[in-house]
C-alpha positions, 0 to 999 in steps of 0.5 A, spaced: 500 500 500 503 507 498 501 512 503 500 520 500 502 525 506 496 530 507 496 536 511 493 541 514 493 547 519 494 545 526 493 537 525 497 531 525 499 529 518 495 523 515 496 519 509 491 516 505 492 508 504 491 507 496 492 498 495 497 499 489 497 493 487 490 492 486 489 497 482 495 495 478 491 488 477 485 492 475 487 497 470 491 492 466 485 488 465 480 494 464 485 495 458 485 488 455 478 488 455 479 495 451 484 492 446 479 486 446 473 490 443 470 492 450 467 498 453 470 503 457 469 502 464 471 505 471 471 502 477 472 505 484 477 501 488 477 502 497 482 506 500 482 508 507 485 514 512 491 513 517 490 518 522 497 520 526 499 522 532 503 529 531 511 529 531 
């Protein structure tokens, strides 16, 4: 999972938890059906919030 630093003003960092994995998985198969004659499509994977203490 990769994390991205989000900030704000007087808040302990977080980070969003995105599965790269998957989504590397899916968008290779979304692409294969495209090449195969498919239709586009868009699909939403989960992601979650890592809260952090602050440093």
């Amino acid at each position: 999972m990769a994390l991205f630093a989000l900030t704000a003003h007087n808040k302990a960092p977080s980070a969003v938890s995105q599965p790269l994995e998957r989504i590397s998985v899916e968008m290779v198969r979304l692409l294969v059906e495209v090449v195969e004659g498919g239709e586009l499509a868009a699909i939403t994977l989960p992601t979650s919030l890592v809260l952090r203490a602050s440093a």
